[in-house]
C-alpha positions in Angstrom: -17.0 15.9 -8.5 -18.1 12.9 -7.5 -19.0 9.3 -9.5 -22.5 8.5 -9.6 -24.1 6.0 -7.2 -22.9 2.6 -8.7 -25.9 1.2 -7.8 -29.5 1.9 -8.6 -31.8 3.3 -5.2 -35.1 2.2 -6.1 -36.8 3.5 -2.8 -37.2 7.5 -3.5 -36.6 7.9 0.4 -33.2 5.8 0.4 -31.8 7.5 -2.3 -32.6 10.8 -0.9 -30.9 10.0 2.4 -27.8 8.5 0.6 -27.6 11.2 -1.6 -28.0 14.0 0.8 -25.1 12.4 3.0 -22.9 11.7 0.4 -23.0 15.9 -0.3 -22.3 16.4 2.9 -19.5 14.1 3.0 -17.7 15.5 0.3 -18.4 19.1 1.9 -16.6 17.0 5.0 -13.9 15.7 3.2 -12.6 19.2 1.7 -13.2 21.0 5.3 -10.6 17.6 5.8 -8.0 18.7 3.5 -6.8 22.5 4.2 -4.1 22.7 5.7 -1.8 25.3 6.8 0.6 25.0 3.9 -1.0 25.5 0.6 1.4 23.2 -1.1 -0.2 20.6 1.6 -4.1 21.4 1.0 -3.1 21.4 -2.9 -1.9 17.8 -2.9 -4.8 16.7 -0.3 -7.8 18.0 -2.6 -5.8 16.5 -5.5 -7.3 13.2 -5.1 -10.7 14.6 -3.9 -11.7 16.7 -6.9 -10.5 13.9 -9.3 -13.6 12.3 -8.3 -14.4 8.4 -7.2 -17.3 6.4 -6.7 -17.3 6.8 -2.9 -18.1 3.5 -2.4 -16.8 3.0 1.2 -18.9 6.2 2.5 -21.9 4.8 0.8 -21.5 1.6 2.4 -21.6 3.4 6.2 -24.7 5.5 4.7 -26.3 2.2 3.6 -25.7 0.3 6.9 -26.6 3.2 8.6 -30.5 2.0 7.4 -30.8 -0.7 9.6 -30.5 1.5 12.4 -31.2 5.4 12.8 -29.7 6.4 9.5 -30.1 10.2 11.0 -27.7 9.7 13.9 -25.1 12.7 13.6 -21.9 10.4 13.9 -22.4 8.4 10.3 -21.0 11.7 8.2 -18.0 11.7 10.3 -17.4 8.4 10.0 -18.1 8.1 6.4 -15.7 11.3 6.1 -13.0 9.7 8.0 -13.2 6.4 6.3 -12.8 7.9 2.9 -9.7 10.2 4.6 -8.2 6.9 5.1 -8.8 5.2 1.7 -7.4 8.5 0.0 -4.6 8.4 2.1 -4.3 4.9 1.1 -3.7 6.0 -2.6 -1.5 8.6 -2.5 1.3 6.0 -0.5 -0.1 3.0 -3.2 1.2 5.6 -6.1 4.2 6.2 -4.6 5.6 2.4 -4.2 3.7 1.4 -7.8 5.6 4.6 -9.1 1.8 5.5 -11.1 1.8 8.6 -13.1 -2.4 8.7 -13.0 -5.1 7.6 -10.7 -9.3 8.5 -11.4 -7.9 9.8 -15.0 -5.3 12.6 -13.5 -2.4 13.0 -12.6 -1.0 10.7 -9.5 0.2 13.6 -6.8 3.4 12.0 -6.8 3.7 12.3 -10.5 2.5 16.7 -10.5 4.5 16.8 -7.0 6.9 14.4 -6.0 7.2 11.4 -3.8 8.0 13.5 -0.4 4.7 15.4 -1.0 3.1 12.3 -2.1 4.0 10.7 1.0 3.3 13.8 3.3 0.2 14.1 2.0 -1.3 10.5 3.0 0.6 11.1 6.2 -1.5 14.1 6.7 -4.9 12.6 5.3 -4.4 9.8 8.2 -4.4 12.2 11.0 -7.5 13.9 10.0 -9.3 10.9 9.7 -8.4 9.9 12.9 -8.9 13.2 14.5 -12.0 13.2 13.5 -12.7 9.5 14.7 -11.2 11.3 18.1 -14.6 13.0 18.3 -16.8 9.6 17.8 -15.3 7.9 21.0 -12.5 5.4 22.1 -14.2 2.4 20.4 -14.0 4.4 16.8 -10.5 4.8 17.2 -9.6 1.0 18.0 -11.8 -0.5 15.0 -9.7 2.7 12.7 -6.2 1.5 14.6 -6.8 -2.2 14.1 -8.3 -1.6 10.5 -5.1 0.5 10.4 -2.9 -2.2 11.0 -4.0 -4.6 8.9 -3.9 -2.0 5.9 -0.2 -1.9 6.5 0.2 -5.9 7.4 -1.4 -6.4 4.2 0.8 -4.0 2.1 3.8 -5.2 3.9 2.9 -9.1 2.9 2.5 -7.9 -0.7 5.8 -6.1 -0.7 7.5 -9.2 1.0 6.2 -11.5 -0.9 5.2 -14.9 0.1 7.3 -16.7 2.9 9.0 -20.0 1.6 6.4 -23.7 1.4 3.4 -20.5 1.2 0.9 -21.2 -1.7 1.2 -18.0 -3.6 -3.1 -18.1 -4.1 -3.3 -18.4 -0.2 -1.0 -15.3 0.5 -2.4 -13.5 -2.6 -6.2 -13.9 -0.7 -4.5 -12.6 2.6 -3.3 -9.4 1.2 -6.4 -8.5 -0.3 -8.8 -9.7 3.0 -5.9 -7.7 5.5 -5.5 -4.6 2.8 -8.5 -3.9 1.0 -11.4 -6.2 2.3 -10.6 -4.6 6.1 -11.5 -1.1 5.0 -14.7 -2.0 3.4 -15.6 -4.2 6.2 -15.5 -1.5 8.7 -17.2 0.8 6.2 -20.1 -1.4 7.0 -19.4 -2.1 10.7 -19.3 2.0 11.2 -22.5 2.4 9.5 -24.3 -0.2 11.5 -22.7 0.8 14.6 -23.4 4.6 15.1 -26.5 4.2 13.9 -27.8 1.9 16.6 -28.5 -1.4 14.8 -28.5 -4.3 16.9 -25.5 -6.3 17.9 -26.3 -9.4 15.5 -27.2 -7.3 12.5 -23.2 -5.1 12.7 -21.7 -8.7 12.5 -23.3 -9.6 10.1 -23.1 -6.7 8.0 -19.7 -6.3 8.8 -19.1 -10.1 7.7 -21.2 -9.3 4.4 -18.8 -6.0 3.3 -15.7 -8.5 4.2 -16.8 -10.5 1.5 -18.1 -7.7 -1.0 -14.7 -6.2 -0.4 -12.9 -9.0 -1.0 -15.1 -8.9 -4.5 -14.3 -5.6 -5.0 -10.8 -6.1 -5.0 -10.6 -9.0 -7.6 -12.3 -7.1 -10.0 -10.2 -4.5 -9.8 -7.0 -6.6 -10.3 -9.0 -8.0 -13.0 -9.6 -4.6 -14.5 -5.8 -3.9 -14.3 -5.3 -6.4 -16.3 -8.3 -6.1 -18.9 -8.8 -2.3 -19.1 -7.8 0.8 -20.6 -6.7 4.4 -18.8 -10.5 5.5 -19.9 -12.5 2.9 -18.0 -9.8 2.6 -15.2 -9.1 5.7 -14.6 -5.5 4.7 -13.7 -2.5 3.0 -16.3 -3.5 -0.6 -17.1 -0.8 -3.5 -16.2 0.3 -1.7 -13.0 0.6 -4.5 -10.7 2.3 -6.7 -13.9 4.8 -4.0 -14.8 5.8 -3.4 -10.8 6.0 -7.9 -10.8 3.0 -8.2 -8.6 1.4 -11.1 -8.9 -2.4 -11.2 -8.7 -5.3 -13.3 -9.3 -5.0 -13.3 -12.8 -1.4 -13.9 -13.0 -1.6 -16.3 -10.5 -4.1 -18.5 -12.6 -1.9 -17.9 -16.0 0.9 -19.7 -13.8 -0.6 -22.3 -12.5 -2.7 -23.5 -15.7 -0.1 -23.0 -18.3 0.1 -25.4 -20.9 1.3 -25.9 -24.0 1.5 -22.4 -25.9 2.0 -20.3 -22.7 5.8 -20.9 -22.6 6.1 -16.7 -23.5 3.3 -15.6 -21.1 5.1 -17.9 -18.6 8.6 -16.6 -18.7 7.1 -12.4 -19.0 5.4 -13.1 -15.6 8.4 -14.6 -14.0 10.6 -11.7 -14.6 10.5 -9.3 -11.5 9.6 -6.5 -13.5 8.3 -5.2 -16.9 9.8 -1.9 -17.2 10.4 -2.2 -21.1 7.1 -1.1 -23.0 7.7 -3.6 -25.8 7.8 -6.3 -23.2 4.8 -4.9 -20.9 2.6 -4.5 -23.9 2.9 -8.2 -24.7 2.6 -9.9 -21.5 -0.4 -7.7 -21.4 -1.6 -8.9 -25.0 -1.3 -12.2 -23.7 -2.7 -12.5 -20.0 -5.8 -10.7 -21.9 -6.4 -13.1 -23.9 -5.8 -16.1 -21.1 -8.2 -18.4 -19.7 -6.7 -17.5 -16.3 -9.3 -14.1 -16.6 -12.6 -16.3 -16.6 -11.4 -17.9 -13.9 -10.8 -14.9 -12.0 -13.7 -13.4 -13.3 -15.3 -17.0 -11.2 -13.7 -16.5 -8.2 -15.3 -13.0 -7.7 -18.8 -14.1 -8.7 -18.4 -16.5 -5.5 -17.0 -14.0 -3.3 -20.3 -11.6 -4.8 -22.3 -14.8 -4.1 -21.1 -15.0 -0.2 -21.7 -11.2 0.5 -25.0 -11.7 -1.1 -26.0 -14.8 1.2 -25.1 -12.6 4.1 -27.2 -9.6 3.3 -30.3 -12.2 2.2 -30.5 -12.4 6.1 -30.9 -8.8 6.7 -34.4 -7.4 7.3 -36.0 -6.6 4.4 -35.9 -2.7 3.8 -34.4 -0.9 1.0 -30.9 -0.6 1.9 -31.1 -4.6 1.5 -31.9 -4.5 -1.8 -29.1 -1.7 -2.6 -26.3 -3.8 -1.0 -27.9 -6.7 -3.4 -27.0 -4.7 -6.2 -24.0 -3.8 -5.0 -23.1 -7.1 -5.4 -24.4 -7.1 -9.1 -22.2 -4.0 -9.8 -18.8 -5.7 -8.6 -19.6 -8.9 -11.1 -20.6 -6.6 -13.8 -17.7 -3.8 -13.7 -15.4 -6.3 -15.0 -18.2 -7.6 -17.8 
């Protein structure tokens, strides 16, 4: 089953059109995942029926109302963007080595990592098979999307190049690998659904932003939350040695007292428990999380801007709290 909405739809009409796609998106999305090998439609409605908040097909059914939100390409594309983001996780697992994700198991952890692996593989081509059936343009935005999915995941992995300011590459990977997605979440929506030229840019330029939101709160929430609220192990990215925003802060504010939380986020890993718990302890209870928590209220704050010149209908109001929710999630 799905996560609720994360966002309250006020208009009775709106919320019956984004609810009624959203069913048939998850009807979509396990059409998606049988395959001819059990073991392989297992491991692809893994994921599926662990739930999610299925934010990136709401965003395409919430575009989709600036335009003919009834247009029989939006389901499709909402389907085949979520392929993608699932396929996303299950190669993300593998290379942080997780053992849960939504609260379950990681498929890597139940199966292995060849299955694992496999089974993004296999989640890709069915999104883009069904983008096939939407039309050549579908299938460049989902190949260039694509590519800066891996770019970004490679520049993480890599690490930043020599005289690079760790903060600027840090931003890059999350615009190229998670802000790109959610960006053409909206850019789909708007697009099949008819809505002028002017009003997919900017929508498109507005889910950049929220995505780049997004995506600090959830490295915020690596940091801050527990397996319950998270729904995956807290202090991934900090065990595996990646830096992000928070970590990045507690570096380059240390003072006087941090010398311990200093040399723990220097090492290149945390795989000792004792040594994980208290870099943890300690980046919790950092300064360098309100400052994050800042830097995601002004990326909220510039989505926001950006859907203030929308026309004023419903779905504006929804991706206005939207923007509310990403702030809030992290408290």
């Amino acid at each position: 089953m799905t996560t609720a909405v994360p966002v309250e739809l006020a208009d009775a009409v709106l919320a019956s059109s984004v609810t009624n796609g959203l069913l048939l998106v998850e009807e979509g999305l396990r059409a998606a995942a049988c395959a001819q090998h059990e073991v392989l439609t297992d491991a692809s409605v893994h994921l599926i029926e662990a739930g999610g908040k299925r934010f990136r097909p709401m965003l395409v059914l919430l575009a989709a109302q600036f335009g003919d939100p009834s247009d029989e390409r939006l389901v499709p594309a909402a389907v085949a963007i979520e392929l993608t983001h699932q396929a996303t996780l299950y190669h993300d697992d593998v290379m942080d080595e997780a053992d849960t994700r939504r609260g379950s198991q990681s498929a890597n952890s139940r199966w292995d990592n060849a299955v694992a692996i496999l089974t993004g593989d296999f989640l890709f081509a069915r999104a883009s098979l069904i983008l096939a059936d939407l039309g050549p343009e579908a299938i460049r935005i989902q190949a260039e999307t694509f590519s800066r999915l891996v770019t970004g995941q490679v520049a993480e992995t890599v690490g930043p190049r020599p005289g690079t300011d760790p903060l600027d590459h840090y931003m890059y990977v999350v615009t190229e690998k998670a802000a790109s997605l959610i960006a053409t979440s909206g850019r789909f929506g708007a697009m099949f659904s008819g809505a002028p030229p002017k009003l997919v840019t900017r929508i498109t330029a507005a889910c950049s932003a929220l995505g780049v939101a997004f995506q600090l709160s959830d490295d915020i929430l690596d940091v801050t939350s527990d397996s319950a609220q998270s729904g995956k192990t807290p202090g991934t990215d900090l065990r595996e040695g990646v830096r992000t925003l928070p970590m990045l802060y507690a570096l380059r504010t240390a003072g006087p007292g941090d010398e311990r939380l200093v040399e723990l986020l220097n090492r290149s890993e945390l795989d000792d428990p004792a040594l994980h718990a208290e870099a943890l302890s300690l980046l919790r209870a950092h300064p360098a999380i309100e400052i994050a928590k800042a830097d995601t209220r002004r990326w909220a704050q510039e989505a926001r801007a950006e859907i203030l010149r929308l026309p004023d209908v419903p779905a504006r109001a929804a991706f206005e709290g939207l923007c509310e929710f990403v702030v809030e999630r992290t408290g």
